[in-house]
C-alpha positions in Angstrom: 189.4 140.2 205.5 188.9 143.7 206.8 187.9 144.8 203.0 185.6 141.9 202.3 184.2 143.6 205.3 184.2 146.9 204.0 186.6 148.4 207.0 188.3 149.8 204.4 189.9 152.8 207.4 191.2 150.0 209.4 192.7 147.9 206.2 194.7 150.7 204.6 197.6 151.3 207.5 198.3 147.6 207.4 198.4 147.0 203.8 200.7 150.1 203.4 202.7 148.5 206.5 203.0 145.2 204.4 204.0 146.7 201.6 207.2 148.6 203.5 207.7 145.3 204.4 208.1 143.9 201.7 209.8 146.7 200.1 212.7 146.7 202.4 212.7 142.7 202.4 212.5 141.4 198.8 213.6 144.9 196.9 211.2 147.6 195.2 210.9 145.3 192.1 209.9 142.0 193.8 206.7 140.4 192.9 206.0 140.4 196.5 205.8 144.1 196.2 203.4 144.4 193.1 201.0 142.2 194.8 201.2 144.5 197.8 200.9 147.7 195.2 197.5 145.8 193.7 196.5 145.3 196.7 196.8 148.8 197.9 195.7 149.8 194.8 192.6 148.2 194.9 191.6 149.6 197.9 192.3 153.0 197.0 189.8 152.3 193.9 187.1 151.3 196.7 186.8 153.7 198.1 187.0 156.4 195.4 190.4 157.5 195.0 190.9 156.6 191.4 193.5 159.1 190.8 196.0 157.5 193.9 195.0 154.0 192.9 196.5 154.4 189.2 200.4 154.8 189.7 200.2 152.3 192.0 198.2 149.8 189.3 201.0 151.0 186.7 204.0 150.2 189.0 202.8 147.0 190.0 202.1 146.1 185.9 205.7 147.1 185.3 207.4 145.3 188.5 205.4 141.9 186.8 206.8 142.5 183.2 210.2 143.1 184.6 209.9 140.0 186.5 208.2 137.6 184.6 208.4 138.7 180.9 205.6 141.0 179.2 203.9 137.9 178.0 203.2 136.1 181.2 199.6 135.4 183.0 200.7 138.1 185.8 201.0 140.5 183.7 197.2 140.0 182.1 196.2 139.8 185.7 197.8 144.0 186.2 196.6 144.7 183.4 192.6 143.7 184.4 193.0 145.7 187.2 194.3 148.5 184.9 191.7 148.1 182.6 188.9 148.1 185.5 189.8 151.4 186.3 190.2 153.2 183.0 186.9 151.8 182.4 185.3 153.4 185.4 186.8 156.4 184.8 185.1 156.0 181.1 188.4 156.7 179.7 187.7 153.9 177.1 190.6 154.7 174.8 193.3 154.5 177.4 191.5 150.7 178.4 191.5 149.6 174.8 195.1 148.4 173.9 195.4 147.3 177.6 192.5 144.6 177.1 193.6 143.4 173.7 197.0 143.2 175.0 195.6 141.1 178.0 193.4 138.9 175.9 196.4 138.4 173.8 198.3 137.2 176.2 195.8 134.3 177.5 195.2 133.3 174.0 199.0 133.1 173.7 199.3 131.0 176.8 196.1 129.2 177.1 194.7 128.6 173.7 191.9 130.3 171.7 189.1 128.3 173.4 189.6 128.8 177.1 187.2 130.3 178.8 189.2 132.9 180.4 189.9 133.9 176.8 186.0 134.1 176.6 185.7 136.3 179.8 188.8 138.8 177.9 186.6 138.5 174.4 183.7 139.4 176.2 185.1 142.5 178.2 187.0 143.4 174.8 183.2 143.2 173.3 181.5 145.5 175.8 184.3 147.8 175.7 183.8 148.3 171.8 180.2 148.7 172.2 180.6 151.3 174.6 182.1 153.0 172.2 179.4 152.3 169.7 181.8 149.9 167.6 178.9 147.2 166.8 180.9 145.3 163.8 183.9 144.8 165.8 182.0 143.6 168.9 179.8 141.0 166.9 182.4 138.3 166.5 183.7 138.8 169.6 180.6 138.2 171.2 179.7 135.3 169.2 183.3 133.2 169.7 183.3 133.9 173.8 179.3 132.8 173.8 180.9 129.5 171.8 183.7 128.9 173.8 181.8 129.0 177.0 179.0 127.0 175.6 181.4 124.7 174.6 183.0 124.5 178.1 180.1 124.7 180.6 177.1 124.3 178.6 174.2 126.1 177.1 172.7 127.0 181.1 176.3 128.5 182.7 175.3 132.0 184.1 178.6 133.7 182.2 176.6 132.1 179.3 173.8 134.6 179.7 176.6 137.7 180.1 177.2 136.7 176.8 173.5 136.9 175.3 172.6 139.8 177.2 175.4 141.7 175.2 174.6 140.2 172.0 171.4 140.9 172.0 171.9 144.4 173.3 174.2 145.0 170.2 171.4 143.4 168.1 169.1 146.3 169.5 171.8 148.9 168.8 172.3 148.2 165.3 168.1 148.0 165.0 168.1 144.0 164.9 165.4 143.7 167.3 164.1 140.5 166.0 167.8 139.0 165.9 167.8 140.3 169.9 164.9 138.8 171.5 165.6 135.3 171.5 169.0 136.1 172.8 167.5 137.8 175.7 164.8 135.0 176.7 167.2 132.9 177.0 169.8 135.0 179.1 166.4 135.4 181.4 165.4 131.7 181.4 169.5 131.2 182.5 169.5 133.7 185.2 166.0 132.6 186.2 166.7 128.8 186.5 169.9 129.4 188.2 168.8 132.6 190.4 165.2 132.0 190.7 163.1 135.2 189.2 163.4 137.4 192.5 166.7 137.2 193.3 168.8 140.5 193.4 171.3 139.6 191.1 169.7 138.2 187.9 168.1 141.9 187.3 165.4 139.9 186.3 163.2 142.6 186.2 165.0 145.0 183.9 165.9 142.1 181.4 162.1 141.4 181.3 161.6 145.3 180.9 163.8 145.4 177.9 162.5 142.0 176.2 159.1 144.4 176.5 160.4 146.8 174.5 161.8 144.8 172.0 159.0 142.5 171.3 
C-alpha cells in the first residue's frame, strides 16, 4: 500500500522487517522469502538503486528453482523481474537468455497460443529490435499479434502494443508502406478505448509518426 503510494521511505523498514521474519520462520530458502526478496527488490529498483535491487532479484530466482523446479511459472515470474531490470539498465545481452528462458517456460506449461505467451513473444520482440535484430523480431511480432487477436479480438489495447512494434520494425527495415496501416490501427484501438486525449494512448506522438510515414 505504502508503494502504490509512493512512500517508498516509510515501506522499506517494514518489508526488510518481513523479510527477517520470514527468514528466521520458514528458512533462507522458503518461497516465503523470495517473495519477500522481490518484494524488496522491487522497491529498491523504484527508487533507483538498480545495483542493490539485483542480488536480491537473483536470490529470489534461485530460492524459486530450488523450490519448485527450473521449469515452473514462479520461476518465469523472477525471471520478469530480472529481465525488467537488465533491460533498464540497457544491458540487453544479459536480459536476452533470461526472456527466452521465461517464454519458454509458459509455452512449456501453458501452450503456444496463450496470451501470456504473446505478452513473453512480444517483450522477446522489442528486446531484439532494440538491438536492431529486425528478422528475428518479425515472426515474433506477428504470432503474439495472432494469439492475442485470437484471444480478445481485433480492438484489445495489448492488441495495439503489438502493431505499434510491428509497424515500428516495418519503418526500421524502410517498409514504410507495410507500417502505416499497422499504425492507424494501433491509433483507432487506443483512441476507441482511451478516447484521443487521454494520457496514456500517446495519441499524439503515434499520430506524429503516422505523419512521418505517410
Amino acid at each position: 500500500m505504502l508503494t502504490a503510494t509512493n512512500r517508498h521511505t516509510e515501506a522499506e523498514p517494514l518489508y526488510r522487517r518481513a523479510l527477517a521474519i520470514d527468514e528466521k520462520s520458514f528458512g533462507a530458502d522458503h518461497p516465503n522469502v523470495a517473495r519477500g526478496l522481490n518484494n524488496l527488490a522491487r522497491l529498491l529498483e523504484d527508487t533507483d538503486r538498480r545495483a542493490d535491487a539485483e542480488p536480491l532479484y537473483r536470490r529470489a530466482l534461485a530460492i524459486d528453482e530450488k523450490s519448485f523446479g527450473p521449469d515452473h511459472p514462479n520461476v518465469a515470474i523472477r525471471l520478469n523481474s530480472l529481465i525488467g531490470l537488465l533491460t533498464a539498465a540497457n544491458r540487453l545481452g544479459e536480459a536476452e537468455p533470461f526472456c527466452r528462458r521465461a517464454l519458454a517456460i509458459r509455452e512449456k506449461r501453458l501452450g503456444p497460443d496463450h496470451p501470456i505467451v504473446a505478452t513473453g513473444l512480444n517483450d522477446l520482440a522489442e528486446l531484439l529490435i532494440e538491438t536492431n535484430r529486425h528478422t528475428e523480431a518479425e515472426p515474433l511480432c506477428r504470432r503474439a499479434l495472432a494469439i492475442l487477436e485470437k484471444s480478445f479480438g481485433p480492438d484489445y489495447p495489448d492488441v495495439a502494443i503489438c502493431l505499434s512494434n510491428l509497424a515500428a520494425l516495418l519503418t526500421a527495415t524502410n517498409r514504410h508502406t507495410e507500417a502505416e496501416p499497422f499504425s492507424r490501427r494501433a491509433l483507432a484501438i487506443l483512441d476507441k478505448r482511451f478516447g484521443p486525449d487521454h494520457p496514456p494512448n500517446s495519441s499524439g506522438v503515434m499520430r506524429t509518426y503516422i505523419m512521418g510515414i505517410t
